[in-house]
N, C-alpha and C positions, 0 to 999 in steps of 0.2 A: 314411306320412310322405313330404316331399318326396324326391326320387330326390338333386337335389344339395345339401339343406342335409344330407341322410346323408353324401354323398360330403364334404363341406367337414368335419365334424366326423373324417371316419374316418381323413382326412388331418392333420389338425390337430398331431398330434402330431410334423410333421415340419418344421413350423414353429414354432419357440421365441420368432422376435420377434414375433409376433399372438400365443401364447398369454400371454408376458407382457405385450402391451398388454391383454388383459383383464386382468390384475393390477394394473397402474400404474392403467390407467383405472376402473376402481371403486375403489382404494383414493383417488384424486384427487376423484372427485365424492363420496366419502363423506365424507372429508375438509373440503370447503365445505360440507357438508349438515350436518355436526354444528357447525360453528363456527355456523351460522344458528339451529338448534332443538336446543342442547344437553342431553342429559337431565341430568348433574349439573356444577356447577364442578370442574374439575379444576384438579389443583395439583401441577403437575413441580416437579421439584426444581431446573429450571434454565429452560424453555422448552419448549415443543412441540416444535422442533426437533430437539433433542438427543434428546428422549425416543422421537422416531422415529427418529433416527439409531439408538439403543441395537435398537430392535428390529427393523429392516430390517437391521441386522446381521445377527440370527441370520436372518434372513430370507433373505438372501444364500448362508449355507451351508446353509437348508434345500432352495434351486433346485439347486445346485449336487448335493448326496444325490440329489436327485429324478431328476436327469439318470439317475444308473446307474440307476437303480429304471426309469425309461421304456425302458432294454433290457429288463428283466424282464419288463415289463408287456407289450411287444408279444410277446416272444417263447411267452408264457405266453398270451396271445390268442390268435395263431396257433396254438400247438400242440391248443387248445381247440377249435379250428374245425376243424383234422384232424380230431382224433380224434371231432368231435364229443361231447365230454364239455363237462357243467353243466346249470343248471334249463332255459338257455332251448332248449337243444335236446332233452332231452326231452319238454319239454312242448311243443314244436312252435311255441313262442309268434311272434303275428305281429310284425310292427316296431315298433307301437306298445307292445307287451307287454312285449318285448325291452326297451325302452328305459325303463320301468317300472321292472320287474321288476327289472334292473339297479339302477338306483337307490336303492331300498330295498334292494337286499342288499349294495351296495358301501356305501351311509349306513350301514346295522347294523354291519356289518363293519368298515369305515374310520372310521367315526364313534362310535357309542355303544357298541357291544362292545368295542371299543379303548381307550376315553377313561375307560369306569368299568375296565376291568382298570389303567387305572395309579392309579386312583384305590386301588383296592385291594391291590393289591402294593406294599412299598416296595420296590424294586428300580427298577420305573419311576415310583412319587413320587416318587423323587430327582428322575427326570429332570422329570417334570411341574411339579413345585413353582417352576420357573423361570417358566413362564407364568404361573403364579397371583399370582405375586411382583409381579406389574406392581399399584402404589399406584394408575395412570390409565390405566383401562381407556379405549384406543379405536380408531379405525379399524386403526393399526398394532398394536395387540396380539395379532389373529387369527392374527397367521403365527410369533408370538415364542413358539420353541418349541426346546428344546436340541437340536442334531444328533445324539445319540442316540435318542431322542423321534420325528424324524421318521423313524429308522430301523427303530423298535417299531412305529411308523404305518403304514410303510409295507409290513411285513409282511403285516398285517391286510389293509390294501387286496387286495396280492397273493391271500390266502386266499380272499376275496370276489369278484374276478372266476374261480377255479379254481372255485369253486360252483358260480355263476352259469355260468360259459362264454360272460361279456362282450364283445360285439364291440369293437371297437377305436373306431366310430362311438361306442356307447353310455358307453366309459369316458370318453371326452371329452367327452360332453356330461355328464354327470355332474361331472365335473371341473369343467369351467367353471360350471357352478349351485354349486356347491360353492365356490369362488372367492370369487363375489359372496355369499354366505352368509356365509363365516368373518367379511368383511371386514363388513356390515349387522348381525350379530348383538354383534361388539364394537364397534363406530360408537357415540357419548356422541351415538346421537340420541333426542329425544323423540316416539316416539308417541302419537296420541290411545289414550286406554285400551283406549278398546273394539276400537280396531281392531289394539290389539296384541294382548287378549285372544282375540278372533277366530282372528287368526292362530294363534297358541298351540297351536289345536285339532289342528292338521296339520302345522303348520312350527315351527319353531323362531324366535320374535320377535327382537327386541332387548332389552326388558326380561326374556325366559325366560332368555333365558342371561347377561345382567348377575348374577341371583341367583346363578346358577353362580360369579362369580367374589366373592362377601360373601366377606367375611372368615374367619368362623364357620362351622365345622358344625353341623347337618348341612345346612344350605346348600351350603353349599361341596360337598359329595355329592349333587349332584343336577343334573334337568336336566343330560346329560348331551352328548342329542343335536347332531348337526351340521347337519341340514337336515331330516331330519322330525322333530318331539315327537313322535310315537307311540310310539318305543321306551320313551321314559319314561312316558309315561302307560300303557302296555301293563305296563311292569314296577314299575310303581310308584314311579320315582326323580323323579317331576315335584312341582316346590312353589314357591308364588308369596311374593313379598313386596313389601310398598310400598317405591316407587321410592326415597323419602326415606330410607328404611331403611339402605338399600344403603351399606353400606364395602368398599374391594377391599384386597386387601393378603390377606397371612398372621398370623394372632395365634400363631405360631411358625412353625420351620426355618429361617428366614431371616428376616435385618435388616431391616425395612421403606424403612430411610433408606440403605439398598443396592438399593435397588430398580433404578436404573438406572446399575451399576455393571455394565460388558459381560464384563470379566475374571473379576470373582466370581463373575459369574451362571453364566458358563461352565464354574467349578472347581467351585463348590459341589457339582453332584452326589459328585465325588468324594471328599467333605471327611467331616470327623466333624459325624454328623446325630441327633437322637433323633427317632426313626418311630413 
């Protein structure tokens, strides 16, 4: 791979206003992209507006957690490159591999191993159930996630590059494909079928993980992934439904007509729940 687009990513981390222009700026052109080919009507309970307001809120304290979490991460980088411990140094892997290799084990880790453990414990359904909660799923609901939530997350990450032995190039660029996924995968856009179907095969679509967010189980348990489908089709949680099918919301633990209610959403975990 190139010598300085390695060099630009392995530095990235030390620039926070470019790595949130890739945030602002995908979530802005996904933004105009669904208002053009929306996959379903949406219907806030006040406007677009507010309903992004409610979740760049938690958005806000999810950048803010992540801050500490990026001392962890470099320092955990580094110590990984001492000592040489993780996959990509024993296996000698070249840069290309590295950067692979990486990817799929921080996606496991950070993405699907993470995402069905909350699905399956209630201790972190509490906290997940916040995201689900969203009536209108879309570009802004990929980051609407309780500050607890990204702290469970962010463990996982951590565990995933200590495997790996991620260099600090590779966690970034994983990072930022990761970005523009969270933000594409909940986007109310519509794809031609087949080419979401396609997708599906490797990636994680837009209409795969709208199923994720039905209403109903065992939809709701499934599809699970954040950037590759194979976890799920590897372990069996992957399952399709027609697009017109689709309702978001919870048919329990929370008010649906609370949905974008910032206060609530925020206590609720701590509240009395039936799990």
């Amino acid at each position: 791979m190139d010598s300085a687009l390695l060099n630009y990513f392995n530095t990235l981390e030390q620039r926070p206003a470019e790595r949130l222009a890739f945030i602002v700026g995908s979530l802005l052109i996904l933004w105009f992209v669904e208002g053009a080919i929306p996959l379903l009507p949406m219907r806030y309970k006040k406007n677009k507006i507010r309903h992004a307001a409610v979740n760049l809120s938690f958005t806000l304290i999810h950048l803010i957690i992540h801050t500490g979490f990026a001392v962890l991460i470099v320092s955990l980088v580094d110590w990984a490159q001492q000592k040489q411990f993780g996959l990509v140094y024993w296996l000698n892997a070249p840069t290309w591999g590295i950067v692979l290799l990486s990817a799929l084990v921080l996606d496991f880790f950070g993405g699907w191993f993470s995402h069905i453990t909350e699905h399956k414990i209630p201790l972190f359904w509490r906290m997940h159930i916040i995201h689900h909660a969203d009536n209108n799923v879309d570009v802004t609901s990929g980051l609407r996630h309780h500050p607890l939530e990204s702290v469970w997350r962010g463990l996982f990450f951590l565990a995933g590059i200590l495997l790996c032995g991620t260099p600090m190039y590779a966690v970034m660029i994983y990072q930022t494909i990761l970005t523009v996924f969270v933000g594409m995968t909940h986007a109310n856009i519509s794809l031609p079928k087949k080419i979401d179907s396609v997708l599906s095969y490797v990636l994680v679509s837009p209409n795969m993980h709208k199923v994720h967010h039905h209403w109903k189980q065992p939809f709701t348990d499934s599809n699970y992934g954040a950037v590759f489908s194979i976890w799920d089709r590897l372990f069996g949680t992957f399952k399709t439904m027609n697009k017109n099918e689709i309702r978001y919301g919870l048919d329990r633990y929370y008010p649906n007509e609370k949905d974008e209610n910032f206060w609530e959403l925020l206590k609720k975990p701590f509240g009395k729940m039936e799990l």
